[in-house]
Each structure stands twice: as structure tokens, then as C-alpha cells.
C-alpha positions as CSV (number, residue, x, y, z in Angstrom):
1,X,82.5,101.3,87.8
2,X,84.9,104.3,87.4
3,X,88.1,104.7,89.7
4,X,90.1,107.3,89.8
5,X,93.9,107.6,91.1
6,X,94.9,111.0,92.1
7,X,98.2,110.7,89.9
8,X,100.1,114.0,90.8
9,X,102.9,112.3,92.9
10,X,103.7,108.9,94.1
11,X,102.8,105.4,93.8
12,X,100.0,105.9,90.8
13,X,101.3,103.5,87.8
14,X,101.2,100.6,90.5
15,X,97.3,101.4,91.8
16,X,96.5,101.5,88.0
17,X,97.6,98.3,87.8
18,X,96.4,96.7,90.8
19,X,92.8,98.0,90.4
20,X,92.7,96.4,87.1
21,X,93.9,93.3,88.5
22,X,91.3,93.2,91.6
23,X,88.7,94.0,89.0
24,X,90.0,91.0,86.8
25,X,89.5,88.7,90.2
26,X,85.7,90.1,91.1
27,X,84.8,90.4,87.3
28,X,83.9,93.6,87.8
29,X,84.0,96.0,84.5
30,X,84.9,99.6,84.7
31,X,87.4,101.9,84.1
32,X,90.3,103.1,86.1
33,X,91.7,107.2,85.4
34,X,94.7,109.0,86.4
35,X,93.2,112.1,87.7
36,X,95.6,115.2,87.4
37,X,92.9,117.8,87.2
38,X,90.0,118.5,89.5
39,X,86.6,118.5,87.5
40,X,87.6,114.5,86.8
41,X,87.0,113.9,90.2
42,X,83.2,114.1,89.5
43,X,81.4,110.9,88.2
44,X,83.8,108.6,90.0
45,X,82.4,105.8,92.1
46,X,85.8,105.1,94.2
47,X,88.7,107.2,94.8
48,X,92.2,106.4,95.3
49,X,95.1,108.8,96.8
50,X,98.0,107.0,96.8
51,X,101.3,107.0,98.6
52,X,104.5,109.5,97.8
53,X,105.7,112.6,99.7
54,X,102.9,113.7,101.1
55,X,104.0,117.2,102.0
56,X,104.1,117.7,97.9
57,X,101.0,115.9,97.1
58,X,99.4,117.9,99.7
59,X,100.5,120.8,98.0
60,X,100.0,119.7,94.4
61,X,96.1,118.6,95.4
62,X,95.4,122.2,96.6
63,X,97.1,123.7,93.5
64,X,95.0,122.2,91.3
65,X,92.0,122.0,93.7
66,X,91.6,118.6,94.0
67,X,91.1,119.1,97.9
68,X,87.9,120.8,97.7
69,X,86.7,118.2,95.0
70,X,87.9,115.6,97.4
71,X,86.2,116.9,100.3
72,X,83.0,117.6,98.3
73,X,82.6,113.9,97.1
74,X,83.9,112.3,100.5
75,X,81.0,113.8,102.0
76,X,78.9,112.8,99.5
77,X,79.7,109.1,100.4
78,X,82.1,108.4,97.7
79,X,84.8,105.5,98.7
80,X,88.4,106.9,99.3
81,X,90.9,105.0,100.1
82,X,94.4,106.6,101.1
83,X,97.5,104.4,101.3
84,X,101.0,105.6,103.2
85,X,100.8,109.5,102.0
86,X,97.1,109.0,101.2
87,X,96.1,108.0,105.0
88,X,98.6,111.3,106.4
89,X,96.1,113.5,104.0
90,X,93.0,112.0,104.7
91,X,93.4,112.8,108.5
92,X,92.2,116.0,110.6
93,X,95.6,116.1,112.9
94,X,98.6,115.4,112.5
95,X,101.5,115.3,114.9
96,X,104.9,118.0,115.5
97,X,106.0,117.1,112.3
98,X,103.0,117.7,110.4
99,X,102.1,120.9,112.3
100,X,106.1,122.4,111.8
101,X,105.7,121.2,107.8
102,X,102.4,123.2,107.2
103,X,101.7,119.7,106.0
104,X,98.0,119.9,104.0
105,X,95.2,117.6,106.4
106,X,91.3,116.9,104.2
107,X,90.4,116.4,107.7
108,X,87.9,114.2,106.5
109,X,88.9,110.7,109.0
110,X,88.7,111.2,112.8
111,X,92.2,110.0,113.1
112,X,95.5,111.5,114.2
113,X,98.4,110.5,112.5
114,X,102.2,110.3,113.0
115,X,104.6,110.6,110.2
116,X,107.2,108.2,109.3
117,X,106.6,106.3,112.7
118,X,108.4,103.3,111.9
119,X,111.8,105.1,110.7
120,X,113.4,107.0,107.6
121,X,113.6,105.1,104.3
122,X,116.3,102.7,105.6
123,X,114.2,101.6,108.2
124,X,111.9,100.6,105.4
125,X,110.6,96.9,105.9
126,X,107.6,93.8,105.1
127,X,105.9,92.2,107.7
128,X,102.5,90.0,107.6
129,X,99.3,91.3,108.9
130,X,96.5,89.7,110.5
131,X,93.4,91.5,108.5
132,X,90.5,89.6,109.8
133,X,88.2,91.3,106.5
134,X,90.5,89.9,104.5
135,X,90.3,86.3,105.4
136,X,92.3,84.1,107.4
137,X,95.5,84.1,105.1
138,X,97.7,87.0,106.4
139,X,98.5,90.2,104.6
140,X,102.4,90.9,103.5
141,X,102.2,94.5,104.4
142,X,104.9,97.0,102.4
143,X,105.9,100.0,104.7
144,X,108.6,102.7,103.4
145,X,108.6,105.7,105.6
146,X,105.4,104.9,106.4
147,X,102.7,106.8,109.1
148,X,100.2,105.1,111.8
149,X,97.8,106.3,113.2
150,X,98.2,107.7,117.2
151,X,94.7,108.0,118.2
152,X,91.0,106.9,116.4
153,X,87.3,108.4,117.0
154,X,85.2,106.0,117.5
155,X,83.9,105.9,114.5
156,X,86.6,104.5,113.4
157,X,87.2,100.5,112.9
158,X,90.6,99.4,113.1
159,X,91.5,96.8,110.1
160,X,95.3,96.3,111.6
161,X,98.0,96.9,113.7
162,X,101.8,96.6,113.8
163,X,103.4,96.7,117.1
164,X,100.5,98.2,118.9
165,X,100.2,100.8,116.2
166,X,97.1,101.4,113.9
167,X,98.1,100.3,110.3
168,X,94.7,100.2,108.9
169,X,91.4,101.7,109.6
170,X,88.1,102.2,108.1
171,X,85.3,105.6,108.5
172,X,82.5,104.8,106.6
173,X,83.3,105.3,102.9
174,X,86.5,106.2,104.2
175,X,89.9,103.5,103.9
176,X,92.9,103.9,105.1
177,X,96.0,101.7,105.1
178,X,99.9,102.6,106.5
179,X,101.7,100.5,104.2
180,X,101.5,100.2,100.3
181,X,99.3,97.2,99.3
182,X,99.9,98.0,95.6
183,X,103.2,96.5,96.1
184,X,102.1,93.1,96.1
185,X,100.9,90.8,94.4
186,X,98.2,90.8,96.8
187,X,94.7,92.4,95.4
188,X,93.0,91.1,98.6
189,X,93.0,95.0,99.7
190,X,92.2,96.7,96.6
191,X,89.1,93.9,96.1
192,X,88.0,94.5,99.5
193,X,87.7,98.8,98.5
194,X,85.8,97.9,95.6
195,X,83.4,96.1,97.5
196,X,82.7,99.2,99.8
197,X,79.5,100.9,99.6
């Protein structure tokens, strides 16, 4: 199995590592890329596009034309999975914020988001999540400046939610999280992505 990390901003040196460690945990052999340039992006079984600012990875993807390569294999049925800055690209609206920041959408997830819904960087903060796909044991979720999700097609399964907010969702080969599950040591997440198909 090949995954790739979009590593142009953000949380990529962390993903690396947790994939690794999932893989470790499922014995699953493969490979795991930091993808910078967009012909890498073909030949990869799973996808990752991590958190960051996603106003500059969104403009970094599209400068290199990683967008296009990500729309071409999302359709194709490859597994993404977006985390914090990942899920705000991933969707097809977005709300004021993203509209008044030109902010880049793949508008490939029937989801709107909201941008930094729980606060600015000081508002930062943990909380456990009930994540019924992961087991029973609950989820420390890490969310810094972190979006949710307003409004789901229903297509769209809802993993999570935080104070009535959508914190994780799944669309198809399509996975989504608010908060940063490569900050624990906690490879339930990145175990249950590998397992997609």
C-alpha cells in the first residue's frame, strides 16, 4: 500500500509518522510519500491532506496543480482523508469567511463548513469523542483553530460531534475529521482510513 501526504504546509511530519505507526498495528506493508509535486499523486492507494492554514495550502495545491490531480483521483474512488485544513478543502461551500478569503474549496464532499468555529488559536483545546467506528473507548480529539461542519448531504455519515457540531464525517472514499488525530498517540483514526475501500 502507498500513501501519500500532501506536504506543502502544515501538519505533514506528524501523518508520516502516524501512518507508519497504524500500519505497524494492522501489519500492513507499504510506503508512505510526502507529495510536493502533482504527477506523485498518481499510483497512490490513500491520500492524506493534512491540517495547517488552509487559505495557503489551498493556494500552494493549485500552484502546483495538485487540485486537479486530487479531484481526478477522488473521483476515481481513491481514499482521502482531510484533517482541520484538509476537511475546509475538501468541501464545496464554505461560510462568510471562506467566501471574503477567496479561500480554494475541491468541492468534492457535500458538506458546508465553518472556519475556526470553536475560536482563534487561544481558544485551542482536547476533548474525548464518542466515535462509535472506532470502538467503545473514546477518542481524545486535538482541535486548534479548527472548522465543523454547518450542514451535510445526505450522503454524508456523521462519525462525531462536539457540541452539536459535526467534527467528523464520512462520503464514500471520502474522510473527514475537525480536529488533528495525528496528535495523539491514538492510531485508532488513521487505522480506521486504511481500512477504507
Amino acid at each position: 500500500m502507498k500513501i501519500g501526504v500532501i506536504g506543502l504546509q502544515g501538519d505533514i511530519a506528524e501523518h508520516i509518522s502516524a501512518v507508519h505507526k497504524a500500519m505497524r498495528e494492522e501489519n500492513i506493508s507499504g510506503e508512505v510519500v510526502w507529495i510536493r509535486k502533482a504527477e506523485q499523486i498518481n499510483g497512490l492507494d490513500r491520500i492524506i491532506l493534512p491540517g495547517g492554514e488552509s487559505t495557503t495550502i489551498g493556494k500552494l495545491i493549485v500552484k502546483a496543480g495538485i487540485d486537479v490531480a486530487l479531484r481526478e483521483v477522488a473521483q476515481k474512488g481513491t481514499p482521502i482523508m482531510g484533517t482541520c485544513a484538509g476537511l475546509v478543502l475538501l468541501a464545496n461551500e464554505g461560510d462568510d469567511h471562506v467566501v471574503k478569503t477567496g479561500q480554494v474549496l475541491l468541492g468534492l464532499m457535500d458538506i458546508k463548513i465553518k472556519r475556526n468555529a470553536f475560536g482563534r488559536q487561544p481558544e485551542s483545546f482536547e476533548t474525548d469523542l464518542d466515535i462509535s467506528e472506532l470502538g467503545s473507548r473514546p477518542f481524545r480529539g486535538v482541535f486548534i483553530r479548527a472548522p465543523a461542519i454547518e450542514k451535510a448531504g445526505k450522503n454524508v455519515q456523521i462519525l462525531a460531534k462536539f457540541e452539536d457540531k459535526i467534527v467528523a464525517a464520512r462520503q464514500k472514499n471520502l474522510l473527514v475529521t475537525s480536529f488533528h488525530p495525528e496528535l495523539t498517540d491514538d492510531t485508532r483514526f488513521h487505522s480506521y482510513f486504511l481500512r477504507l475501500h
